[in-house]
N, C-alpha and C positions, 0 to 999 in steps of 0.2 A: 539379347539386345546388344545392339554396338555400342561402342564408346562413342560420343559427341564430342570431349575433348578431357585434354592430358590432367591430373590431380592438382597440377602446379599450377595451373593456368591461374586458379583461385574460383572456377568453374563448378557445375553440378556436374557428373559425372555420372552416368548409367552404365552400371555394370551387373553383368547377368549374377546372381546370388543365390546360393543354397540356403536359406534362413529358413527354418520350421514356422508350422501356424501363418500368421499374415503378413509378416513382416514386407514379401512380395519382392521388386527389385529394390537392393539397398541404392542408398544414395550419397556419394562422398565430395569431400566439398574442404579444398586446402584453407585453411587458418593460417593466420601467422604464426602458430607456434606445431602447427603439423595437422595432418590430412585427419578429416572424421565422418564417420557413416553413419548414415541415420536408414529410416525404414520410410515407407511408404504408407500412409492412413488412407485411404480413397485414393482423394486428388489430391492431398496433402504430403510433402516430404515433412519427416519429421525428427530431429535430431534431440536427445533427451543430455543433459550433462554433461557440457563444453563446457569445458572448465574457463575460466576467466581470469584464475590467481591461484596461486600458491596453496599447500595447504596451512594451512594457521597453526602451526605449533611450535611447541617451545618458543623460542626469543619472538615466534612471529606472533605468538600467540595473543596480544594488546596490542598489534602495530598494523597498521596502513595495510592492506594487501599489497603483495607482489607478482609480478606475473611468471603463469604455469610456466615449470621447465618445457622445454620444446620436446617434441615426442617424434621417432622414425616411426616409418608403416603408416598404416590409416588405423586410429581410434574408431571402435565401436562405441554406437553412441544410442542406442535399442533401449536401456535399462538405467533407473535414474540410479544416482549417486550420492553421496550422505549428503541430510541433511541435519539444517545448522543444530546444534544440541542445544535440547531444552525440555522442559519438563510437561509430558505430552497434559493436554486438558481437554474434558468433554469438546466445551465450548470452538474446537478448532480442530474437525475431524484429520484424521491422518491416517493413511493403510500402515496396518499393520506390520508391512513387509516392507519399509522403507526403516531405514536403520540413520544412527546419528552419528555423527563424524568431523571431522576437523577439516577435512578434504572438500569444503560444504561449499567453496565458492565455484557457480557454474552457471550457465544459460539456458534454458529450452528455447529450442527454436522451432518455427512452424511457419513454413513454405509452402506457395503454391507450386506445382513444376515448372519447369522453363522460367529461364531467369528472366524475362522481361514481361511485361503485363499485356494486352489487347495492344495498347499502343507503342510496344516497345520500347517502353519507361522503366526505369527498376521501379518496385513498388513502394507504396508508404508502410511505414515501421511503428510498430506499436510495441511499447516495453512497459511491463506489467510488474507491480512493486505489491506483495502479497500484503496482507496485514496481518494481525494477531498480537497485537496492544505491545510490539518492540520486544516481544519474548515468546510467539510463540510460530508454529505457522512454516508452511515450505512453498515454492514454486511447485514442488510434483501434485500438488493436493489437487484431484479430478474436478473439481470446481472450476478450476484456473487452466484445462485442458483451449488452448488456442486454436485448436483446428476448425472450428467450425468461423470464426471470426477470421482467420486468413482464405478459408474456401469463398464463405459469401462474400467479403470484401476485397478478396483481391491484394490483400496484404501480407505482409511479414511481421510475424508474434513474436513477441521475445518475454519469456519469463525468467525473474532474476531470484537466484537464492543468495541471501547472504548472510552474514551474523547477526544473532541476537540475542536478546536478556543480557545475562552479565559480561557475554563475550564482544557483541555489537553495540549496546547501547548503556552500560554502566561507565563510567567517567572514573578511572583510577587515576587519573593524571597528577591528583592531588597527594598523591601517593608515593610516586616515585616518576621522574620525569621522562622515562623513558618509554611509560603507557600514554597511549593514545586515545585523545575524546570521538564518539560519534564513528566510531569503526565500521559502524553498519550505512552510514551513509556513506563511509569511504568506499566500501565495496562498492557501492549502488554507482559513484559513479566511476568506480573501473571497469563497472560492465557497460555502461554506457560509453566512455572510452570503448573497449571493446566492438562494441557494437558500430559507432565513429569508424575503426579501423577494418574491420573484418566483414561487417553484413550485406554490404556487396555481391561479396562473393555466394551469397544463401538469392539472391534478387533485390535487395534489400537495397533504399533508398537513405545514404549518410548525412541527407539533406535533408529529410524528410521523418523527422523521428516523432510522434508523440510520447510523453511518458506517461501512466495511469496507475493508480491504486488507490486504493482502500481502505477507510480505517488509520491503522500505524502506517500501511502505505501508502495512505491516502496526503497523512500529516508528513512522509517523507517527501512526498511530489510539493507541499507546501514552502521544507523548510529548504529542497536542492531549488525553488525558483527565486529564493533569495541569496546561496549560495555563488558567490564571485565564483568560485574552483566550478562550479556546473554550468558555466555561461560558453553558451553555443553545445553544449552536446545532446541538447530536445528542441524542439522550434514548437511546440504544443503543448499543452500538460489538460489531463482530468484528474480532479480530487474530489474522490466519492468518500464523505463523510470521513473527511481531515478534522481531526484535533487539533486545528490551528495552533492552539495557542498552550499546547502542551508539551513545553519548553523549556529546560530548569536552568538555571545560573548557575556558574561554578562554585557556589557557596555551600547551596543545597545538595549540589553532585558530592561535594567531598565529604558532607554527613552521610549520606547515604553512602560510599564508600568504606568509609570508616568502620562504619555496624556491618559491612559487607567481611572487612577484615577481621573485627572479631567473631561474627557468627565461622568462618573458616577458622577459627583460633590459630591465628595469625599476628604476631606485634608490628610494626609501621615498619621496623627493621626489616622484615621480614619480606615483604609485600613483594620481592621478586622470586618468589618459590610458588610466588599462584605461575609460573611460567612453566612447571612441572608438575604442578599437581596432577593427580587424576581426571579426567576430564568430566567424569559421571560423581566425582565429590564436590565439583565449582558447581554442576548444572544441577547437584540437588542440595546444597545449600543455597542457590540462588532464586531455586524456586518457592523455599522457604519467603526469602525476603521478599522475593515479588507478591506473595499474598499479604505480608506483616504491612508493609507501606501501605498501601491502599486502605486496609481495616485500620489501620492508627491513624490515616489522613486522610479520609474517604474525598475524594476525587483528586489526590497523587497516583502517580506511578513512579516505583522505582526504577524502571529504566526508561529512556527517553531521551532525546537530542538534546542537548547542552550548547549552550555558547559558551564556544572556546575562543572567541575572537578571531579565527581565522576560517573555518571550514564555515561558519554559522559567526560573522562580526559581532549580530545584538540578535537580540528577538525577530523570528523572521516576521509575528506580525506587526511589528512596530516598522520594519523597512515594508512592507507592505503599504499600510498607513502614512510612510513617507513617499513612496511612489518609485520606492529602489526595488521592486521586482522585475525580475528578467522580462522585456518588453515580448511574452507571448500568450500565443489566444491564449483561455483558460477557460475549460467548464467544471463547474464545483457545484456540489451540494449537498443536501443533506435528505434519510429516508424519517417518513413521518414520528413514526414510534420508536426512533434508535434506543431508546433504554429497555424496552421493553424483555429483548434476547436475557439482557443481563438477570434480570427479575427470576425469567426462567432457569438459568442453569443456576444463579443465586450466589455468581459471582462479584468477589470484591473489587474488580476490576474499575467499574462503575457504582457510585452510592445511588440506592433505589428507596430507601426506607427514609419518613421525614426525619429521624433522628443522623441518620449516614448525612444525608442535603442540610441539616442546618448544622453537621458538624463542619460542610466543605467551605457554608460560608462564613463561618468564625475562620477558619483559614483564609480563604479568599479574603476579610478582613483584614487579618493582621500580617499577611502578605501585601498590602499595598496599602503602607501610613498614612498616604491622603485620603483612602475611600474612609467618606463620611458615614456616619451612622443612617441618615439621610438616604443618602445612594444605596444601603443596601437596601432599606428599606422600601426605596421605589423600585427596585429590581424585584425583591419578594412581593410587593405589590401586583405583581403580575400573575402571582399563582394563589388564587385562593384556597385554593385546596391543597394545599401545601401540609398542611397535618395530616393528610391522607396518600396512600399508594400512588394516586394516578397525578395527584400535582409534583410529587417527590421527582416521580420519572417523569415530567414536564421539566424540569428544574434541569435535573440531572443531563436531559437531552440536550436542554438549548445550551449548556452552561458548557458544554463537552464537545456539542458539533455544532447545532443551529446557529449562534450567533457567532461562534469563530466563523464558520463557514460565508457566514454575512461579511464581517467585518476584512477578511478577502477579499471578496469582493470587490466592496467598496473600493479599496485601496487600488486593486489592482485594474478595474474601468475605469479610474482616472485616465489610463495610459492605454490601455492592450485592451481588442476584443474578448468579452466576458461576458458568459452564459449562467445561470445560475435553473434548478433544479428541485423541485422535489418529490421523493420517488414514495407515491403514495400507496401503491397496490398491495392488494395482499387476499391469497386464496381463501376458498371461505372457510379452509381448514386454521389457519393461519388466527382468520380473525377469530375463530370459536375458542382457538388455544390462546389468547389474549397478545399473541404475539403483535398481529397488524403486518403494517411494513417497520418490521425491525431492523437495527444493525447487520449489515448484511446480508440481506434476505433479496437487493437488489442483483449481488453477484450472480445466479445463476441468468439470470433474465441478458444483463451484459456478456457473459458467456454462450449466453444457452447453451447451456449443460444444469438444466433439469436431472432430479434422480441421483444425484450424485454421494446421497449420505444412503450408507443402508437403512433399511428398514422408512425410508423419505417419506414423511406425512403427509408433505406438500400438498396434492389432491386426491387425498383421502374421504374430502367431501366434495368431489368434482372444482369443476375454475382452469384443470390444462386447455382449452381454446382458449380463453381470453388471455391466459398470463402467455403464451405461445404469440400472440399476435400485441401483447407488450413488449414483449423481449424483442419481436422482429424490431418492432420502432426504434428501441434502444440501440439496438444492435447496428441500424443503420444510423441511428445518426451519430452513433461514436463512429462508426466508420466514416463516414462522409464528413465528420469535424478533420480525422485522422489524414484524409486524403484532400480535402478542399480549404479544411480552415474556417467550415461551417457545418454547424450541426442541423444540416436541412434534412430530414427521411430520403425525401427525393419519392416520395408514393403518395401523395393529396393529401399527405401528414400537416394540424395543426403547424400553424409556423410558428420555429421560438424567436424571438427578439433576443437581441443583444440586453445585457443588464445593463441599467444604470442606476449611480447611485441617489439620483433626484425621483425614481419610478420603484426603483428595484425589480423590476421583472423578471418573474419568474413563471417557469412550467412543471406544472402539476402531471405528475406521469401517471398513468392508471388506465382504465380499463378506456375513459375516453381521457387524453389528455387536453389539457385545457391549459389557458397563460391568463396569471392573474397579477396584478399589480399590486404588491408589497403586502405578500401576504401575511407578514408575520409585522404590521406596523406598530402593533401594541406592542412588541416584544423591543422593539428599537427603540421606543419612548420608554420604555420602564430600565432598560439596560445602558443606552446613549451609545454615543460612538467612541468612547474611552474603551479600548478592549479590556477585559479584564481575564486573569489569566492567574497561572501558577510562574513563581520567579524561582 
């Protein structure tokens, strides 16, 4: 095959390649810090770990990302590359054959060929923010595979790896002035930067960015659209089951720090030798703490976004609620049964048991001196079954996703078109395993990438038509929010209305989707529009 044009250009390039198995003709493609190859998926170019920063060690190792040294020749780009260290768990599968590393900060990318679209447009840009509760989780994990989301749409994918647990989202700053808060959302937006500068050159539209995740990436997409430092580098956002309001103050960060430094048997003097430790000594005492916090404060996490005052001013839902979120569309929501996964793996991540739920609201109490004995009372008022499993993980769901997820909302249909969501479905394998539509269980549908865990239950008791022709829906109207600014199917799909916060309107996703008005309005009146939250 000829060349089309020079590596400099900043161009896709075809060039004839010897690569074994599929890889087929590579594809190279100049960056500002040096030329990189990717492989060929179908119709899909596909570049797996372009790097976006530095590697993270020593002195860098609690600071800000920097950008990769520049590199001669053209990087291969076929094979992923470390990802962020952390302490692997059931709960967030990961190939075996992916290793952990400090080298972690990098991009997937997923192109269609030819750099312009049907109309000779660059394409719209989708950057994907993984979850795994801020400590666990990679960009490579086959769930989060883009290629089928750029073939049918017509887009550019970008998945982002960046730090996490004690390296991304633990707050040592209280420690020694020269660590850094919220490191993992600095990453996030240097790949976004990135992305800004370089994605061009892949087809890719720098005008035209949505960001999306999930989960911990879900509540990152929350807390970069309050974020001053992230204004202008996404003109879209989706947050699929955001932790709104899972946000801690620097008070709470520097306790949690603290027990950080003595579980490393470490004194305060000391606290700049974590900048040499061994990295597999930080990532498994860290994983210690991440389970301790949660079972001694069931519905904390120990690591999680902090206001520092600068990267994050205040609480992002509180400038939500004041109408300081970045004026763009937004679709948010939340899946029916989100607590249910945690039940099953029987993680402390989330309280599920009525003893865990009434310890979170003596916290939630004496976390916030005004709430009346009163208020909790009309709040637990809302679950009578609250001594029981299934009111516990009621509590548990709304208190964690559903009503943060609301109270976004709210805030942010004041200003900016806003879609709200809920992704009901669930195979009949699903439902017999008490799962439902759990945390989670929406991502293969938004990927479709079905199949992706070995040994996948999924339909085990049949339901692949129906959940196949949900995901198509999904699928298209992330894309058509992605590229138009409206989440219309565009196929004689139920229409969704815009949210507001006098209706709430919301769509109910499932085998037939339906739009139902405020479906959760008992939950609004027993909880009010005071968010409540962890400080």
């Amino acid at each position: 095959m000829s060349e089309h044009s020079e590596p400099s250009s900043g161009r896709v390039t075809h060039r004839t390649a010897q690569h074994g198995g599929d890889h087929g003709d590579a594809l190279v493609v100049r960056t500002e810090y040096g030329s990189v190859r990717g492989f060929l998926d179908g119709p899909v170019a596909v570049w797996r770990s372009i790097p976006y920063g530095a590697p993270v060690t020593g002195t860098g190792r609690f600071r800000p990302p920097s950008p990769p040294p520049r590199w001669d020749g053209i990087r291969e780009c076929a094979t992923f590359g470390d990802i962020a260290p952390q302490t692997m768990g059931a709960m967030v599968p990961v190939d075996s054959e992916l290793r952990m590393g400090e080298d972690c900060l990098w991009v997937n990318v997923w192109a269609p060929r030819g750099l312009a679209n049907e109309h000779g447009e660059p394409r719209p840009v989708l950057v994907w923010l993984h979850g795994g509760a801020y400590c666990l989780g990679t960009a490579a994990q086959a769930v989060y595979d883009g290629r089928k989301l750029a073939e049918i749409g017509d887009v550019v994918v970008v998945g982002v790896n960046y730090r996490l647990g004690a390296l991304g989202f633990l707050d040592l700053s209280s420690l020694f002035h020269g660590f850094v808060p919220n490191l993992g959302l600095h990453d996030q937006i240097a790949a976004l930067e990135w992305v800004r500068d370089n994605i061009a050159a892949f087809g890719g539209d720098p005008g035209n960015v949505t960001l999306f995740g999930e989960s911990s990436g879900g509540g990152c997409v929350t807390a970069l659209l309050t974020s001053p430092r992230a204004a202008g580098l996404f003109h879209r956002a989706i947050a699929q089951s955001p932790p709104a309001t899972t946000v801690f103050g620097q008070e709470r960060a520097a306790g949690v720090a603290r027990r950080f430094l003595e579980m490393m048997e470490l004194p305060p003097s000391r606290a700049l030798e974590l900048n040499d430790m061994p990295i597999e000594r930080i990532v498994r005492v860290a994983g210690v703490l991440l389970d301790e916090v949660p079972l001694a404060e069931p519905g904390r996490l120990a690591a999680a976004p902090v206001v520092d005052g600068d990267l994050l001013p205040t609480y992002p839902i509180a400038r939500f609620q004041a109408g300081r979120s970045h004026r763009v569309p937004l679709i948010i929501g939340t899946n029916k049964d989100e607590a249910s996964l945690f039940r099953v793996f029987r993680s402390p991540i989330m309280p599920v048991t009525p003893d865990a739920v009434n310890l979170m609201l003596q916290d939630v109490a004496a976390s916030h001196p005004g709430m009346s004995a009163e208020r909790i009372a009309e709040i637990t008022s809302a679950y009578p079954d609250l001594a029981k499993t299934r009111g516990a993980l009621a509590m548990s769901t709304d208190a964690a996703f559903r009503m943060p997820a609301h109270w976004v909302a709210d805030g942010h249909a004041e200003h900016s078109p806003t879609w709200a969501y809920r992704f009901d479905h669930a195979t009949p394998m699903l439902r017999a395993a008490r799962v439902g539509a759990g945390h989670a269980t929406e991502l293969p549908y938004v990927f479709g990438n079905f199949g992706t865990l070995n040994h996948d239950p999924t339909f085990w008791l049949g339901g692949r038509k129906a959940a196949t022709d949900v995901s198509g829906r999904m699928m298209r109207r992330w894309l058509a929010f992605a590229t138009h600014g409206v989440p219309a199917a565009l196929d004689g799909s139920k229409h969704w209305p815009p949210y507001r916060p006098a209706t709430r309107t919301t769509l109910v996703i499932d085998t037939a989707d339906r739009v139902v008005e405020n479906p959760h309005a008992d939950l609004h009146i027993a909880w009010g529009d005071q968010a409540v939250g962890f400080s």
